[in-house]
C-alpha positions, 0 to 999 in steps of 0.5 A: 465249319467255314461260311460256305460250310463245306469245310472246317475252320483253321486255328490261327495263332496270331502273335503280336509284341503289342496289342490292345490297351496299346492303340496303334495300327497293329492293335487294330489290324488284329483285332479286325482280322481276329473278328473277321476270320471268327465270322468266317469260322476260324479259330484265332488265338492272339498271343500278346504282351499284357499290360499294367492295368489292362481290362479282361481280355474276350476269350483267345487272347493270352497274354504273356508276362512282359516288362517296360521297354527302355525309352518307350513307356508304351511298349512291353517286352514279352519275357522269353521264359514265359513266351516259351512256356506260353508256346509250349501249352499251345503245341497240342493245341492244333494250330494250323498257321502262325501269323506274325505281326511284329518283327521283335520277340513275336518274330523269332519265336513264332518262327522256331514254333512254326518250324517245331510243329511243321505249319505255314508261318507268315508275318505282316509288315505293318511298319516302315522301319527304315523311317521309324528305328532313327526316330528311337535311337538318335545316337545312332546315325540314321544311315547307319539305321537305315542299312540294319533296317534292311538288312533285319526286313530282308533276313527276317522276310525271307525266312517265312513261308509269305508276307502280307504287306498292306499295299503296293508302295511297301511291297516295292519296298520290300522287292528292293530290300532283296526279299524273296518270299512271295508277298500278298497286298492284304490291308486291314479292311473297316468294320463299316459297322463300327464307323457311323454316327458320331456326335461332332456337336456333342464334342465341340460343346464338351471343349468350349468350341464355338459350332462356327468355329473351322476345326481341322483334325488329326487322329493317330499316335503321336510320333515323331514319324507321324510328321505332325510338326509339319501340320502344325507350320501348316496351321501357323500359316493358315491362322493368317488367313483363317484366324480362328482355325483350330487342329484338333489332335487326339492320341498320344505318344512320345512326340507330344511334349515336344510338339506342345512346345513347338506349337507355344513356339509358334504362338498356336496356344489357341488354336491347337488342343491335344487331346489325348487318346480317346475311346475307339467306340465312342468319343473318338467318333465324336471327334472325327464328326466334330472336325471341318476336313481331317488333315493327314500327312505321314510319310511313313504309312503302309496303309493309314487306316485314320483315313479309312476311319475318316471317310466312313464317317463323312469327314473330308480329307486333305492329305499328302498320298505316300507309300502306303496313304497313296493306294487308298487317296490315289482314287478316292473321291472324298479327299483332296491330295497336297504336297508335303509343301506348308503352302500347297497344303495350306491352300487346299485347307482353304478350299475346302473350309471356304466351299460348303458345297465343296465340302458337302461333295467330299463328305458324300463321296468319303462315306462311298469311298470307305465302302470299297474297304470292308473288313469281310472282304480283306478277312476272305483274302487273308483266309484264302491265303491261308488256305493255300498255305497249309493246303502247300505245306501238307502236300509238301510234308512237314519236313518242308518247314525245317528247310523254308525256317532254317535261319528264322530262330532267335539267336 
């Protein structure tokens, strides 16, 4: 039974070309929404690519044999064969609703499932790609992307029952790509619960660094979309102000060795340390604490869940607000708003690190300002929209899926 116990739970099939030991977004999206729903009473099966050397999974997790994507050693590639012949041991296995959460392989199969058993099927638009594919593929020319990108968004979106996008900015985006499908803002709400305590001394001490030292931090992947070479001009030029500054970056990717070298370029040996990818429940917390204000300035967001993460534990912000970063700083308290200009940004480091009263009213509003985003209350609206899916698809037939999915299979 739901937790009203009036009704019986949905079995949600969730199918994701990435997931955890992969740490992104998307990985954390899933597991909240999977944990969340689980509280609600739903049953949520997460089909995924598996991975060298992965730890065992909590149970409703399958993984799918999968293969090294060319270019990018993180990702997998979930082999056709053996996604369909994962799908097809599910087809008694009462799915309800298929929710996508990526736009390769998952998306295409999950579609010609959802169309084979005569369910809803809808997909989350976690990424920007617009600004994302050029980053990946550099002998093409980035207009030319650009146009594939809408065109792939606008034919795969409009091939679904719904989209859930995290925020307002990537729904206009969508509506000008010429998307049609009803879309439903849903973001990925925090565990409260999960984001406390953190030990910032503890850290600092692990890395030699002084307790008086000023310490900014950034937290994400390390991507070139990510917009962390900006941070670190913005640290060659605060250095001459604050000499001693030092940007923490923890997390990993396909951008780090360039931006160790531009940070020997710009003589920041000591005053950046990469770090690498930490554990979510434990050091990571550590790291956020240890840091003075987390610095932030990815254009490429449709939520930018490291901020959610930063305020509930105290940390004050300085960040640029785009597309998706502005419905979560565009009220907030806890953080000051810059331009993606190195001096603005500068300045309003500045301000914060040279104020403790300034920053102890940021640290106490940022810890109020991640209330506001609780993952029980995103879960009920995901479990809503689901609801009203499978209630439209019911009073519609099953023959309704054949007509909505007709151009959403793999070619």
């Amino acid at each position: 039974m739901d937790h009203a116990g009036q009704r019986p739970g949905l079995h949600i099939l969730m199918l994701s070309d990435v997931y955890f030991p992969r740490i992104n977004g998307v990985s954390t999206s899933i597991q909240t929404f999977r944990r969340e729903l689980a509280e609600l009473g739903h049953r949520v099966t997460v089909m995924a690519p598996d991975y060298p050397g992965q730890a065992q999974d909590e149970g409703d997790i399958q993984r799918v044999a999968s293969r090294r994507v060319p270019f990018d050693p993180e990702d997998r590639l979930m082999a056709r064969q053996a996604l369909r012949e994962a799908l097809r041991a599910l087809k008694l296995a009462g799915i309800d609703l298929v929710h996508i959460q990526t736009p390769f392989r998952a998306h295409y199969a999950g579609v010609a499932f959802a169309r084979e058993l005569g369910v809803p099927c809808l997909e989350t638009y976690h990424t920007y790609f617009e600004e994302y594919f050029f980053h990946y593929v550099p002998i093409v020319p980035r207009a030319w992307m650009r146009v594939a990108a809408r065109r792939l968004s606008r034919q795969q979106c409009n091939a679904l029952d719904a989209v859930v996008v995290p925020s307002r900015a990537m729904r206009q985006v969508l509506q000008t790509y010429g998307v049609t499908t009803p879309m439903h803002i849903i973001p990925t709400g925090l565990e409260l619960s999960r984001w406390q305590g953190g030990d910032g001394a503890a850290f600092r001490q692990r890395h030699g660094i002084p307790a008086s030292r000023p310490v900014l931090v950034h937290v994400g992947r390390v991507a070139f979309e990510k917009n962390i070479d900006f941070l670190l001009r913005v640290v060659a030029r605060l250095r001459r102000r604050i000499p001693d500054v030092l940007l923490i970056v923890s997390g990993d990717g396909p951008a780090r060795a360039g931006l160790e070298a531009l940070s020997r370029r710009l003589g920041l040996q000591g005053n950046v340390l990469f770090v690498g990818y930490l554990d979510r429940r434990t050091v990571l917390l550590d790291c956020y604490r240890a840091g003075d204000v987390f610095v932030f300035a990815s254009n490429t967001e449709t939520q930018g869940l490291v901020l959610l993460e930063a305020m509930a534990l105290g940390v004050p912000i300085v960040s640029t607000a785009v597309l998706g970063t502005k419905d979560i700083l565009e009220n907030a308290q806890g953080a000051l708003i810059a331009r993606e200009d190195e001096a603005d940004f500068c300045d309003k480091i500045v301000q914060v690190l040279e104020d403790g009263a300034l920053r102890g009213r940021l640290a106490a509003a940022a810890r109020e300002d991640a209330a506001g985003w609780s993952a029980p209350a995103t879960a009920r609206t995901m479990a809503d929209l689901y609801r009203s899916l499978a209630a439209a698809r019911a009073a519609r037939g099953p023959a309704a899926s054949a007509d909505r999915l007709a151009d959403g299979g793999e070619g």
